[in-house]
DOMAR-267319 format. One record per residue: residue number from 1; residue in three letters; chain; x, y, z of N, C-alpha, C, O in turn. Coordinates in nm, 4 decimals. Each point is the difference from the previous one (the first is absolute). Example, Ala and Ser with C-alpha at 12.3 -4.5 7.8 and 13.67 -1.06 7.14 Angstrom:
<recs>
> n / res / chain / n.x / n.y / n.z / ca.x / ca.y / ca.z / c.x / c.y / c.z / o.x / o.y / o.z
> 1 / ALA / A / 1.3190 / -0.5690 / 0.7800 / -0.0890 / 0.1190 / 0.0000 / 0.0900 / 0.1200 / 0.0000 / 0.1036 / -0.0019 / 0.0665
> 2 / SER / A / -0.1386 / 0.1069 / -0.1385 / 0.0820 / 0.1190 / 0.0060 / -0.0770 / 0.1090 / 0.0730 / 0.0509 / 0.1108 / 0.0169
</recs>
This chain:
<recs>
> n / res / chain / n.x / n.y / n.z / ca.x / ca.y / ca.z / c.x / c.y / c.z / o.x / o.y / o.z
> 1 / UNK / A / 0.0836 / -0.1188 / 0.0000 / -0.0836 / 0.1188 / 0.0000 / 0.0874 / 0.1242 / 0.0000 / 0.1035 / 0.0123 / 0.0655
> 2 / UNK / A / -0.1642 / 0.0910 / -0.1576 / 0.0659 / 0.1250 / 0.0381 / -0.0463 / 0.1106 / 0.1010 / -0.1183 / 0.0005 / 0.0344
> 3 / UNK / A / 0.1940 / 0.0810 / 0.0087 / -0.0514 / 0.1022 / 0.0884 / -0.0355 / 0.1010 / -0.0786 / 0.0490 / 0.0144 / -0.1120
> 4 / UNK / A / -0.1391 / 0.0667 / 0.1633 / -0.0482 / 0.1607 / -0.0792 / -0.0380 / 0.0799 / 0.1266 / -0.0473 / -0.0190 / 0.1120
> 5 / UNK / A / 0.0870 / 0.1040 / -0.1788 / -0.0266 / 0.1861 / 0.1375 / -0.1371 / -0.0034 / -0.0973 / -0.0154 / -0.0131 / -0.1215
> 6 / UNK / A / -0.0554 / 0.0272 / 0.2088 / -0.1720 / 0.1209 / -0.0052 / 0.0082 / 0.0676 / 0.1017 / 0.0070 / -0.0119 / 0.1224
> 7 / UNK / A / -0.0105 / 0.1200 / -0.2366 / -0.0127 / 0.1351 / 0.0783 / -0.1799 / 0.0601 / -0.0085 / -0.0370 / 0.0075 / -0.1172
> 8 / UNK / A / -0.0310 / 0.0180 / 0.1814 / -0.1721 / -0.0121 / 0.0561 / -0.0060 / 0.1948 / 0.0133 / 0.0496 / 0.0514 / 0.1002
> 9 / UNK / A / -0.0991 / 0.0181 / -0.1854 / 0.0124 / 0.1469 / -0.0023 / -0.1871 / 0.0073 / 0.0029 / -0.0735 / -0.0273 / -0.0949
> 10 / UNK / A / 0.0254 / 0.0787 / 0.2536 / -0.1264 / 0.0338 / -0.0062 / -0.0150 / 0.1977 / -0.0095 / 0.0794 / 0.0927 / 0.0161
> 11 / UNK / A / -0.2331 / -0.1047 / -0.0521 / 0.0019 / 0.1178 / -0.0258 / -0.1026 / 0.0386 / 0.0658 / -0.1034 / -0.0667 / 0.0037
> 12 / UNK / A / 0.1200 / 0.1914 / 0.0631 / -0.0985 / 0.0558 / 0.0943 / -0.0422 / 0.1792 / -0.0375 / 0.0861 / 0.0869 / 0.0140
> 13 / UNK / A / -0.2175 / -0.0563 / -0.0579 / -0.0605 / 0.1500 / -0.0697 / -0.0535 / 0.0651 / 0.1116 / -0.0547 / -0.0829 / 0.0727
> 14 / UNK / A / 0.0467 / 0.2139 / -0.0222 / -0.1173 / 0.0823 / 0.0584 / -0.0234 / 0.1235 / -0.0259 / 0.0831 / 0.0905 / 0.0064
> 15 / UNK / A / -0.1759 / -0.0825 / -0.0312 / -0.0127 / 0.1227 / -0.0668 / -0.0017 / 0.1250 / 0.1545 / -0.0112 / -0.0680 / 0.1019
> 16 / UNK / A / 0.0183 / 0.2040 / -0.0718 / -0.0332 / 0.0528 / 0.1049 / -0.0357 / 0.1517 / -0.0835 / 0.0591 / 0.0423 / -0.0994
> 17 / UNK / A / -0.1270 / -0.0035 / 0.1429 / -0.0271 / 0.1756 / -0.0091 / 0.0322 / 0.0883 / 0.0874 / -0.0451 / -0.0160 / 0.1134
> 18 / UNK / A / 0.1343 / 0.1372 / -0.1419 / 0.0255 / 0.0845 / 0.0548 / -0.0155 / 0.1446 / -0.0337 / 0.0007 / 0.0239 / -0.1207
> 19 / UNK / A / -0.0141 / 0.0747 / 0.1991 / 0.0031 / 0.1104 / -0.0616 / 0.1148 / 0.1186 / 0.0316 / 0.0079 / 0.0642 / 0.1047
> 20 / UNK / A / 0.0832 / -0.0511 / -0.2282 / 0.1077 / 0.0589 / -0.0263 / 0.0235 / 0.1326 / -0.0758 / -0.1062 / 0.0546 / -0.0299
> 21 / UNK / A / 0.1882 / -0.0058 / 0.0011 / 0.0429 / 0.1665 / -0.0603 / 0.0342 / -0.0820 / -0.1376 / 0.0231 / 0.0865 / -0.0845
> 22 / UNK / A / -0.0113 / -0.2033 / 0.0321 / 0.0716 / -0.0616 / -0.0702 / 0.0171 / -0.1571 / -0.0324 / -0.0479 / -0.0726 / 0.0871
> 23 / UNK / A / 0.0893 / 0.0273 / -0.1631 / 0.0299 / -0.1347 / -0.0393 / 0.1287 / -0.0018 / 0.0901 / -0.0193 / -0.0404 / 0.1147
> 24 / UNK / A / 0.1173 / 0.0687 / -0.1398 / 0.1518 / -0.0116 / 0.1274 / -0.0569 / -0.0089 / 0.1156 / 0.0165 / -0.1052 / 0.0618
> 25 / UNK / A / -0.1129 / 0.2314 / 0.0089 / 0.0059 / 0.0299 / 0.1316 / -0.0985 / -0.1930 / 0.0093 / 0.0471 / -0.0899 / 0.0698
> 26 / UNK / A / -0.1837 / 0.0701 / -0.1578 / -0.0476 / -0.1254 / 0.0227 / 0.1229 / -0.0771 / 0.0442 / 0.0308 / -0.0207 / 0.1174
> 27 / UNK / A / 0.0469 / -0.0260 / -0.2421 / 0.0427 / -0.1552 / 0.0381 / 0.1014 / 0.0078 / 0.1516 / 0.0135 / -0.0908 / 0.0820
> 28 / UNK / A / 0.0536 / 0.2393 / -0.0781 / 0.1157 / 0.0093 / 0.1092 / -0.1061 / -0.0198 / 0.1577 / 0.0433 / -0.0365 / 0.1093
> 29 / UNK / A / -0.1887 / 0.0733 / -0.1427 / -0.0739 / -0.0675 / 0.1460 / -0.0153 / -0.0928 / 0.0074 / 0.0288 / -0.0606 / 0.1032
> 30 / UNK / A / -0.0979 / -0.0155 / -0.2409 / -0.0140 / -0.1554 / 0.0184 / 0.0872 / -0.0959 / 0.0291 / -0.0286 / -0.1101 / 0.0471
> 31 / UNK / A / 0.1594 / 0.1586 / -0.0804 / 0.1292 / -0.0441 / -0.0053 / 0.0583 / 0.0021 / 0.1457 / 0.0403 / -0.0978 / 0.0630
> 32 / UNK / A / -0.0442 / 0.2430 / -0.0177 / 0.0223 / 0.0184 / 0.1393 / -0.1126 / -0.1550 / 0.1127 / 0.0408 / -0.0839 / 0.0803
> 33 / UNK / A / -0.1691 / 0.1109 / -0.1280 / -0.0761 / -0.0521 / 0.0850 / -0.0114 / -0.1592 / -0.0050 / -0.0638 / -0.0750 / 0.0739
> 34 / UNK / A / 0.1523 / 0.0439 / -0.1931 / -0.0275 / -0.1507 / -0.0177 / 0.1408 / -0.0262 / 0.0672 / -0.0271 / -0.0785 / 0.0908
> 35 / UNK / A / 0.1607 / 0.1024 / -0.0875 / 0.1296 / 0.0145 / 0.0914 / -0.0397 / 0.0439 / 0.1438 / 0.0684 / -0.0294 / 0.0980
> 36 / UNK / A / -0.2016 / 0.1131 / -0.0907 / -0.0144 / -0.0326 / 0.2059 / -0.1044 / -0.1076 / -0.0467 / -0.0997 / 0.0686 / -0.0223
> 37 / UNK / A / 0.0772 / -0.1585 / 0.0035 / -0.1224 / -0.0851 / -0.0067 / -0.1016 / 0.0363 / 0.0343 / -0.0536 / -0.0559 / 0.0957
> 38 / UNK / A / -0.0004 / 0.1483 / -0.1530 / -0.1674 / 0.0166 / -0.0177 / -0.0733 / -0.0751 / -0.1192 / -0.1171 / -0.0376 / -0.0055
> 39 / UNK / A / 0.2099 / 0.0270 / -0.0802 / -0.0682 / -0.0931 / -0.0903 / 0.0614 / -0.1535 / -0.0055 / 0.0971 / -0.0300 / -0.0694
> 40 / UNK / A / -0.1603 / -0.0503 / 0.1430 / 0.0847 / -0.1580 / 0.0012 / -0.1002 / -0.0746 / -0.1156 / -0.1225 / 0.0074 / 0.0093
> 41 / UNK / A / 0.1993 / -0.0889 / -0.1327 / -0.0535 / -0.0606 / -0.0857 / -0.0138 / -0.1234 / 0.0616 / 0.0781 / -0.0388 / 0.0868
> 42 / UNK / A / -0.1946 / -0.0397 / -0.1359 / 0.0225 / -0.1681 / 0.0481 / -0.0711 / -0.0810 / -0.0992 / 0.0060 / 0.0182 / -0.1216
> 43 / UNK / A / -0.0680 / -0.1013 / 0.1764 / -0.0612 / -0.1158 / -0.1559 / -0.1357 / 0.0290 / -0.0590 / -0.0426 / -0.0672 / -0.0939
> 44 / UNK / A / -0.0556 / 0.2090 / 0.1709 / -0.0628 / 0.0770 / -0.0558 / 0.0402 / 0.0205 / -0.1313 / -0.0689 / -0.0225 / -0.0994
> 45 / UNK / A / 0.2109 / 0.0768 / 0.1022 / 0.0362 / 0.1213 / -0.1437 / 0.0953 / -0.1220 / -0.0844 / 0.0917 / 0.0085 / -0.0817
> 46 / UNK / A / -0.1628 / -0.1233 / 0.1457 / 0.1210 / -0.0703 / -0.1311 / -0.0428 / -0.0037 / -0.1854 / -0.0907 / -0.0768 / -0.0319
> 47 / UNK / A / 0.1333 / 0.1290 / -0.0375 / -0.0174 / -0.0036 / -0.1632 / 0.0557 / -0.0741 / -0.0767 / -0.0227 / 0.0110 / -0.1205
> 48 / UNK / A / 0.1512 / -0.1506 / 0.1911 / 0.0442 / -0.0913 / -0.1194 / 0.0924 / -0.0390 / 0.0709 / 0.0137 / 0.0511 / 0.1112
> 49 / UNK / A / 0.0768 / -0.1545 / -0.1570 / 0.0887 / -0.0397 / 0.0276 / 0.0417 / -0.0709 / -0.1332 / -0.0843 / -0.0326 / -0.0837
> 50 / UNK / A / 0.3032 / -0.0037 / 0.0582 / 0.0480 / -0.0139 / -0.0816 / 0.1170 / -0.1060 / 0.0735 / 0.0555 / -0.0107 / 0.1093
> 51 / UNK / A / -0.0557 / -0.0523 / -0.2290 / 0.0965 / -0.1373 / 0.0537 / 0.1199 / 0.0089 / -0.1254 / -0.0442 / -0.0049 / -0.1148
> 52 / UNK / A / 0.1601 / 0.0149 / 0.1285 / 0.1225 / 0.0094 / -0.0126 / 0.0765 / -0.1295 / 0.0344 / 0.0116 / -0.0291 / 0.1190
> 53 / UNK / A / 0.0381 / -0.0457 / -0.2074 / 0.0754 / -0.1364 / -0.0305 / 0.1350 / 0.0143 / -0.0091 / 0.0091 / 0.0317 / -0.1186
> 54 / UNK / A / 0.1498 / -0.0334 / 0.1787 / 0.0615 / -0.0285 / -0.0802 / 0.1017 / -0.1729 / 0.0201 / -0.0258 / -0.0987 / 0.0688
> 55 / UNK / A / 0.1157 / 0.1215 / -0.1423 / 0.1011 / -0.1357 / 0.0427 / 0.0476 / 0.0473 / 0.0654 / 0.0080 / 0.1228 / -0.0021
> 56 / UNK / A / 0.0560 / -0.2091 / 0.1071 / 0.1457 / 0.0273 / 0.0443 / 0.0806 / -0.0883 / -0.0364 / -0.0121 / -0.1216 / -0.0151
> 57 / UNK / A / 0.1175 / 0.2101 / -0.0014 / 0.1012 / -0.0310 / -0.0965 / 0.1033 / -0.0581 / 0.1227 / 0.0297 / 0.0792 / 0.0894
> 58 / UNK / A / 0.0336 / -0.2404 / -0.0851 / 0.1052 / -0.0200 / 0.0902 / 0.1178 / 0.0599 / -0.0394 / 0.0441 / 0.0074 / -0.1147
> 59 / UNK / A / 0.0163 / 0.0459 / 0.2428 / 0.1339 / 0.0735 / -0.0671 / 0.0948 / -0.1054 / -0.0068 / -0.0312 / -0.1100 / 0.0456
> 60 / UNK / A / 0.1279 / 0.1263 / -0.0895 / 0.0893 / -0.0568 / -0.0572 / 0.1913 / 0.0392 / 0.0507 / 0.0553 / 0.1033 / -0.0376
> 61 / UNK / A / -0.0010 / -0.1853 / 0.1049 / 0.1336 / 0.0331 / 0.0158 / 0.0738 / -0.0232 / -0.1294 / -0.0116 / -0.0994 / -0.0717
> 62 / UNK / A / 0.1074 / 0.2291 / 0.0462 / 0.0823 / -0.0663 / -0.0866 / 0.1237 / 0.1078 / 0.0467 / -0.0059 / 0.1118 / 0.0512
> 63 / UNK / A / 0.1460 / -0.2162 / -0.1019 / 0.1475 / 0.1000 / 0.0590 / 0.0295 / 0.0309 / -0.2025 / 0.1132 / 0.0080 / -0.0477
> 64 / UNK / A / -0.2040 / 0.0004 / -0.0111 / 0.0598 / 0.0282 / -0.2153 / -0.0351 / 0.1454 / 0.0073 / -0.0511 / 0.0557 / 0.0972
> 65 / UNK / A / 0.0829 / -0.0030 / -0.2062 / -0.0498 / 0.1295 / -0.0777 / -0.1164 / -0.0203 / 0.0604 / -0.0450 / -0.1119 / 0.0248
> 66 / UNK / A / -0.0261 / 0.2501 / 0.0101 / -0.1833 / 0.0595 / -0.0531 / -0.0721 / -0.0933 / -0.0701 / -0.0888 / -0.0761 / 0.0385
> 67 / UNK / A / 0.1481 / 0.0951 / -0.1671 / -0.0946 / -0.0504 / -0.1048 / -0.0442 / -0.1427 / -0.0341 / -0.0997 / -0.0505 / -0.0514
> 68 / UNK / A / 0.2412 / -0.0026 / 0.1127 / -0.0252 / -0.1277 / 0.0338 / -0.0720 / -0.1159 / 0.0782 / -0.0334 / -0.1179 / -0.0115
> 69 / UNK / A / 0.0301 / 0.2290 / 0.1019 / -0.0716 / -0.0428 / 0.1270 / -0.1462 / 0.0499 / -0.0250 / -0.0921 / -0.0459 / 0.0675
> 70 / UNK / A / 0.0726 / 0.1315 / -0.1558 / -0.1653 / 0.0336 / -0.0133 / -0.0482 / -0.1376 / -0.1122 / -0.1154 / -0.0429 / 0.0020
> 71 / UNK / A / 0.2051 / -0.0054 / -0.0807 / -0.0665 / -0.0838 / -0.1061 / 0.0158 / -0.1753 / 0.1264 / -0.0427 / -0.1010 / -0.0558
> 72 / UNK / A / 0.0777 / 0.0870 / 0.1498 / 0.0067 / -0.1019 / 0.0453 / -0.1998 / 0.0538 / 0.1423 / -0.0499 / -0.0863 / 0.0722
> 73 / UNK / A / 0.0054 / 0.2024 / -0.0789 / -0.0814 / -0.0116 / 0.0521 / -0.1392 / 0.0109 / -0.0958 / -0.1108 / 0.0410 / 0.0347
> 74 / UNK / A / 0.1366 / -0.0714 / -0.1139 / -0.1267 / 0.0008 / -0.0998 / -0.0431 / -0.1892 / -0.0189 / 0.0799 / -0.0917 / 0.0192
> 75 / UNK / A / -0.2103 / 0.0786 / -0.0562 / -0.0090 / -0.1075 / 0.0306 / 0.0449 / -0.1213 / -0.0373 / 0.0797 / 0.0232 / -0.0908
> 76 / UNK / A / -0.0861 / -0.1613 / 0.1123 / 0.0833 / -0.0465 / -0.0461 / 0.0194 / -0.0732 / -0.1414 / 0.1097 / -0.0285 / -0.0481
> 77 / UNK / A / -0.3006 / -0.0109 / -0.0415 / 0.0160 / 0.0572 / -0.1058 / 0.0575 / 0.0886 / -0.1287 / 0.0190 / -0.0277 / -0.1184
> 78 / UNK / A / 0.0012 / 0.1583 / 0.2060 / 0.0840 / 0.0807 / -0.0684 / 0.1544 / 0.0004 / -0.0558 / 0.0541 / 0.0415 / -0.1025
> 79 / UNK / A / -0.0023 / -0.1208 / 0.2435 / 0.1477 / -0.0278 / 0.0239 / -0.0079 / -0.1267 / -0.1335 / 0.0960 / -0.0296 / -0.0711
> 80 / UNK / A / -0.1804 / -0.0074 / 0.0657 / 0.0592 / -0.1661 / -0.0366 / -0.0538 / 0.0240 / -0.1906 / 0.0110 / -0.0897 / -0.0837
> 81 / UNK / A / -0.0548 / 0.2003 / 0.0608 / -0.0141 / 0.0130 / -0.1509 / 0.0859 / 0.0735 / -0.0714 / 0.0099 / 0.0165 / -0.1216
> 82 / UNK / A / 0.0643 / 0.0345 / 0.2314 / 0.1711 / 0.0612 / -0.0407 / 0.0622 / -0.1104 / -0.1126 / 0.1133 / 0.0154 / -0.0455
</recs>
């Protein structure tokens, strides 16, 4: 069996209304007020989630050149159609 990293990226929306001099002065309150926690998100505001696969790649010792040592970590297929 091989191993794989999943990486699990949820996503959490809320909308809030405020009344400001401005678009800046808005987000720098909402911004301010969500950094003191007045606004805490939770599984109310969830909108999706995304799943992210990759390999992991075993590293490989080698005492050769770089380049050498990168073509001995590719798989072993690869090596053997040299």
């Amino acid at each position: 069996m091989k191993e794989y990293k999943v990486t699990i990226t949820e996503t959490l929306k809320k909308t809030v209304t405020v009344e400001a001099e401005n678009q800046n002065e808005a987000h720098q309150m909402v911004s301010d007020a969500w950094h003191n926690s007045e606004y805490i998100l939770d599984a109310d505001d969830f909108i999706g989630v995304e799943f992210e696969v990759e390999n992991i790649v075993p590293k490989v010792k080698c005492n050769k050149l770089v380049s050498e040592c990168e073509s001995y970590a590719k798989p072993r297929q690869d090596r053997e159609a040299r």
